[in-house]
KOLSEFI-858720 format. One record per residue (C-alpha): residue number from 1; residue in three letters; x, y, z. Coordinates in steps of 0.2 Angstrom, whole numbers, plus 5000, padded with zeros to 4 digits. Example, Ala and Ser with C-alpha at 12.3 -4.5 7.8 and 13.67 -1.06 7.14 Angstrom:
# KOLSEFI-858720
<1, 'ALA', <5062, 4978, 5039>>
<2, 'SER', <5068, 4995, 5036>>
This chain:
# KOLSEFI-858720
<1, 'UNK', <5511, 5448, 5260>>
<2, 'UNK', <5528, 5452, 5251>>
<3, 'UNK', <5529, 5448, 5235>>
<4, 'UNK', <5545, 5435, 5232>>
<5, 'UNK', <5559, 5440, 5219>>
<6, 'UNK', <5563, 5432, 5204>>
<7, 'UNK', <5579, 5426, 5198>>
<8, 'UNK', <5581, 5420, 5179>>
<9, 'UNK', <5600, 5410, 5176>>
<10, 'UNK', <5600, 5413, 5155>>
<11, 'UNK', <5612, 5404, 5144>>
<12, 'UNK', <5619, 5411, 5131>>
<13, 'UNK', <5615, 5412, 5112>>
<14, 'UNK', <5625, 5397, 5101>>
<15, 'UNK', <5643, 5400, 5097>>
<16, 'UNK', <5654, 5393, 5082>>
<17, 'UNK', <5662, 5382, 5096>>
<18, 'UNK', <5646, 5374, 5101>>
<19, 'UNK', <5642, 5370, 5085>>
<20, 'UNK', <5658, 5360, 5083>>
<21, 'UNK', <5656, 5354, 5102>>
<22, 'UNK', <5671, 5361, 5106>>
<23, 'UNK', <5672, 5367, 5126>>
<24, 'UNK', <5672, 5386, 5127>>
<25, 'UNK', <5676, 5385, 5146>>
<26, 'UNK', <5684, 5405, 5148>>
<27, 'UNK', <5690, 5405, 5131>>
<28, 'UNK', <5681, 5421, 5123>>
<29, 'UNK', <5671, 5415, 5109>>
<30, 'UNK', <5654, 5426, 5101>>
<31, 'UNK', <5640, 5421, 5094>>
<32, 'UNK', <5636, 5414, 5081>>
<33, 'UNK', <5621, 5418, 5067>>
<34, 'UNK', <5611, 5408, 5076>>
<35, 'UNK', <5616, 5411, 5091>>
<36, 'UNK', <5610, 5430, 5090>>
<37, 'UNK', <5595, 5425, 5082>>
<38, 'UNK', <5592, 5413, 5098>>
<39, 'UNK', <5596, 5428, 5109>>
<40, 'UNK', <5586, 5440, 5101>>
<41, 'UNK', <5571, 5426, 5101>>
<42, 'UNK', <5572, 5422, 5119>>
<43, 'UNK', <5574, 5442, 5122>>
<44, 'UNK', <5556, 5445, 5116>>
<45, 'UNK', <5550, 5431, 5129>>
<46, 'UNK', <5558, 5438, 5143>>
<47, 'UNK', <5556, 5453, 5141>>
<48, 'UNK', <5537, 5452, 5148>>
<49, 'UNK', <5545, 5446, 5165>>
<50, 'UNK', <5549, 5466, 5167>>
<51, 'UNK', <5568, 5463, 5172>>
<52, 'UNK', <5572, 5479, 5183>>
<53, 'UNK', <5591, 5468, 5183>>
<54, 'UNK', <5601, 5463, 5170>>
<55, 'UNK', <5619, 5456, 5176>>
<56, 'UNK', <5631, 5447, 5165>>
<57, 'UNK', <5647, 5438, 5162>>
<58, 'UNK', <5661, 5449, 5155>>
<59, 'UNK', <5662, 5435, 5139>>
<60, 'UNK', <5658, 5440, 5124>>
<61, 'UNK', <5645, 5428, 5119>>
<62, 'UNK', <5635, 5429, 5137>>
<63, 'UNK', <5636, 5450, 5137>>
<64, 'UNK', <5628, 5449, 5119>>
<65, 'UNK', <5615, 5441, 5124>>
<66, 'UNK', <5608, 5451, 5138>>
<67, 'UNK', <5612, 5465, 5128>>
<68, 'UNK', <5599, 5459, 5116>>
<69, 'UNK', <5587, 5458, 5131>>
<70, 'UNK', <5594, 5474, 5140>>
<71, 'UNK', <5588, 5485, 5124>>
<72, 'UNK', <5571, 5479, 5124>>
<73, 'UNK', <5567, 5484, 5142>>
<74, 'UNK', <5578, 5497, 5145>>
<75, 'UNK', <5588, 5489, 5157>>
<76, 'UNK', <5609, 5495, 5158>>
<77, 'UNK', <5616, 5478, 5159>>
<78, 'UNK', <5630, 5476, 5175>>
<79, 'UNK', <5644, 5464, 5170>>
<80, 'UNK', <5653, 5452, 5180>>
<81, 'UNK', <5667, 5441, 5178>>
<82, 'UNK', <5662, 5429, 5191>>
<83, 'UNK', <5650, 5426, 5182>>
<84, 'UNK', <5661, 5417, 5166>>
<85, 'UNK', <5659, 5400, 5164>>
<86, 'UNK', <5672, 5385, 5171>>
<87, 'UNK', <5690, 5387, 5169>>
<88, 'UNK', <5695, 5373, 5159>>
<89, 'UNK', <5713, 5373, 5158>>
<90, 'UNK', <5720, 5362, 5142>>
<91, 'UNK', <5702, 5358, 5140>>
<92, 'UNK', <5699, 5374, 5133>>
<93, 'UNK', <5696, 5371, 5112>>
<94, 'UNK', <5697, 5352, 5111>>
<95, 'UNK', <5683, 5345, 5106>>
<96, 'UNK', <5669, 5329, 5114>>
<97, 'UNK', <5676, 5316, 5105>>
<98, 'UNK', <5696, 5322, 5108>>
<99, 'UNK', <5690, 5325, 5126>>
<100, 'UNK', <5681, 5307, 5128>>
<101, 'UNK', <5696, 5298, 5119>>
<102, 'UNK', <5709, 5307, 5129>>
<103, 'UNK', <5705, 5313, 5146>>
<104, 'UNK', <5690, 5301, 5149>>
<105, 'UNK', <5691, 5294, 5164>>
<106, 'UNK', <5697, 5311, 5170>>
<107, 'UNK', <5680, 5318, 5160>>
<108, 'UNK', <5669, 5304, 5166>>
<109, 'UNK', <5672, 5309, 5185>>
<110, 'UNK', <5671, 5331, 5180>>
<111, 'UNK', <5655, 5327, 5172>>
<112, 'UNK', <5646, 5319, 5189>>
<113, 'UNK', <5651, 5333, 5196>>
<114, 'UNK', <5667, 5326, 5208>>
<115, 'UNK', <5680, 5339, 5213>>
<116, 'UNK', <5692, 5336, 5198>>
<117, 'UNK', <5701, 5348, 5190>>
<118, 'UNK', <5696, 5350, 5170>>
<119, 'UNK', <5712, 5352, 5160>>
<120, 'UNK', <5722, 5350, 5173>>
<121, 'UNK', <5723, 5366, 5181>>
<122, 'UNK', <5704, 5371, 5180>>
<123, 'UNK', <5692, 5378, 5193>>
<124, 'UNK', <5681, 5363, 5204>>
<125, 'UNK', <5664, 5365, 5204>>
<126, 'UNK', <5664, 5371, 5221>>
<127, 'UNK', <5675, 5384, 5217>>
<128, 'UNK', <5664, 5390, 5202>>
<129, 'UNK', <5648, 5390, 5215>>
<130, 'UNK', <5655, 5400, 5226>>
<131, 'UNK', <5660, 5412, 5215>>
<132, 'UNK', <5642, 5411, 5205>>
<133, 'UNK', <5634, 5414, 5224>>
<134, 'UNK', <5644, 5429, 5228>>
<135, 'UNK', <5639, 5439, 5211>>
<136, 'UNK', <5622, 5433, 5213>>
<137, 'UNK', <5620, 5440, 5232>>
<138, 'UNK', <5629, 5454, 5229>>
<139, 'UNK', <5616, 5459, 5215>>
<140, 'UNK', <5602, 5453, 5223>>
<141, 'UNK', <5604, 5467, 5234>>
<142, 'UNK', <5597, 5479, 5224>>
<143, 'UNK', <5582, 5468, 5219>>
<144, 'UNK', <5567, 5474, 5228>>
<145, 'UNK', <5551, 5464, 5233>>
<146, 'UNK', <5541, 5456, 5217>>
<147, 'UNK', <5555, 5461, 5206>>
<148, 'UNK', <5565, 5453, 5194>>
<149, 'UNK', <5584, 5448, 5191>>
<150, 'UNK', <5590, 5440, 5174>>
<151, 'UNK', <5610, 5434, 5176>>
<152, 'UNK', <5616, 5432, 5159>>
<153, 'UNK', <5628, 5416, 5159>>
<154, 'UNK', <5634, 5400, 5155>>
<155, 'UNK', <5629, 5383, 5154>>
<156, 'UNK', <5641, 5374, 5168>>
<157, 'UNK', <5640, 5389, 5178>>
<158, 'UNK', <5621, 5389, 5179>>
<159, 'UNK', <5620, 5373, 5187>>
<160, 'UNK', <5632, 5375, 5200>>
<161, 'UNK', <5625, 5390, 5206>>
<162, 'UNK', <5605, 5384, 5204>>
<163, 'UNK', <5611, 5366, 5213>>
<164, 'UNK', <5620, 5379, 5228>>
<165, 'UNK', <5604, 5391, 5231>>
<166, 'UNK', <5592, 5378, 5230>>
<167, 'UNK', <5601, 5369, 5243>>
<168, 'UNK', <5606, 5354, 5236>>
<169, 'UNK', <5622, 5343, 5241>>
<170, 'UNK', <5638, 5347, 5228>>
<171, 'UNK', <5637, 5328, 5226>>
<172, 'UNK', <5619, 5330, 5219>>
<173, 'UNK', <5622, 5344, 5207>>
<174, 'UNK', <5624, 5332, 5191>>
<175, 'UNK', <5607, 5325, 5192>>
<176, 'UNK', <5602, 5346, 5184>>
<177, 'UNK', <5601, 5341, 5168>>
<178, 'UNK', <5614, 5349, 5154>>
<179, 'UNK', <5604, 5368, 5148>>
<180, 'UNK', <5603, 5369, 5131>>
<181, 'UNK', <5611, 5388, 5121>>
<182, 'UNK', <5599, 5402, 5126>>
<183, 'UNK', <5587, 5392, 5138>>
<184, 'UNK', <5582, 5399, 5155>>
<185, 'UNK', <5581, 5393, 5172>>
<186, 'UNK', <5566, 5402, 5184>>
<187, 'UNK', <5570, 5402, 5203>>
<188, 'UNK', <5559, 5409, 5217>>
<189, 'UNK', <5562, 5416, 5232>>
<190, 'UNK', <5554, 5406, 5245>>
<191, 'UNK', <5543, 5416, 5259>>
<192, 'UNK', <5537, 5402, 5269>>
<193, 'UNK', <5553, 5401, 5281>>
<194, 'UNK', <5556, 5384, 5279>>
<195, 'UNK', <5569, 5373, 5269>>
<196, 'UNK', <5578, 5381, 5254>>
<197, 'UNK', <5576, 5401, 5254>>
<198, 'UNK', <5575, 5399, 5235>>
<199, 'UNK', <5562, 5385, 5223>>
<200, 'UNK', <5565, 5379, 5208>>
<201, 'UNK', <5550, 5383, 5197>>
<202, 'UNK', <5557, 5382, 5176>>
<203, 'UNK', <5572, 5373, 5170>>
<204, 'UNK', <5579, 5374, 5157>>
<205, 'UNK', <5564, 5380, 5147>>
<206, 'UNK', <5560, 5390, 5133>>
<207, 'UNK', <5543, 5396, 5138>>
<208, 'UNK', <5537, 5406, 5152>>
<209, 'UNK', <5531, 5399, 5170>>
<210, 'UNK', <5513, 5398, 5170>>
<211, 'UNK', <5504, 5401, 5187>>
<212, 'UNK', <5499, 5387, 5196>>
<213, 'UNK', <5491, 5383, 5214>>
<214, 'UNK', <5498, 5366, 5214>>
<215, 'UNK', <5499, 5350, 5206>>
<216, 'UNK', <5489, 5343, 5221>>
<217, 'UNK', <5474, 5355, 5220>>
């Protein structure tokens, strides 16, 4: 049999921002102390998954940390800037409590994933999956059987583009749970032919997938 591909959505390291829960949306913030110690922990994890592709957002904070990873397996890492987080508008910098006190009708609708605009003049989630897909499939391309693909990128991001290749209604995409800084997501590529070509096999973790038959067996 052909052995399925692997794709690992990473977020990225702690920022100044988060800590201040202030939303980064495109704004170009790096990491933090912690946040590169987060990324150079999780790197050390990952790394025993033999990555043989690296792919990134262009921002600051998501590139350092592949790079953390991409020197311990001597992986280049290939950037993309379809790959950055939501486009928040005059979201961008505010932080929870302005955001809930402000905007929070406007907020309370973004957050179950409706088709508003943040800030405005922000990207939809539909608009951020489609972009996430692309990059995604175009790099996939390159990934051979049994291989596997880390993509370096961002919280909001993630989800969109896990809820899209799993399959799942736009509608549903709320119910993926918020990632937490430099947790990772394992997908799967499914070879059975039927329902979604990808599954959903670690989520938000901060531990490596254990091999299982089944929960039934």
């Amino acid at each position: 049999m052909t052995a399925p591909r692997r794709l690992v959505f990473w977020r990225h390291g702690r920022t100044e921002w988060n800590a201040q829960m202030r939303f980064q949306g495109q704004t170009d913030i790096p990491l933090d102390d912690v946040g590169l110690a987060q990324a150079e922990r999780a790197a050390a994890m990952l790394a025993s998954l033999q990555p043989s592709i690296i792919i990134s957002s262009d921002l600051t904070r998501a590139h350092s940390t592949a790079s953390a990873l991409a020197r311990l397996v001597d992986v280049e890492v290939g950037t993309d800037q379809r790959l950055r987080e939501t486009f928040a508008g005059d979201w961008e910098g505010l932080t929870r409590d302005v955001l809930e006190s402000t905007y929070g009708t406007e907020l309370a609708a973004w957050s179950a994933f409706s088709d508003v605009r943040p800030g405005g003049h922000g990207e939809t989630r539909i608009e951020v999956a489609d972009r996430m897909e692309a990059a995604v499939v175009d790099a996939l391309a390159d990934l051979k059987a049994g291989q596997t693909m880390v993509v370096a990128t961002h919280g909001g991001a993630a989800r969109t583009a896990i809820g899209r290749l799993l399959g799942l209604p736009h509608e549903t995409w709320g119910a993926l749970g918020v990632l937490t800084n430099c947790s990772w997501s394992v997908l799967v590529e499914n070879l059975s032919g039927q329902g979604s070509p990808w599954r959903l096999q670690e989520y938000n973790a901060g531990t490596l997938p254990e091999p299982a038959l089944g929960d039934d067996r």
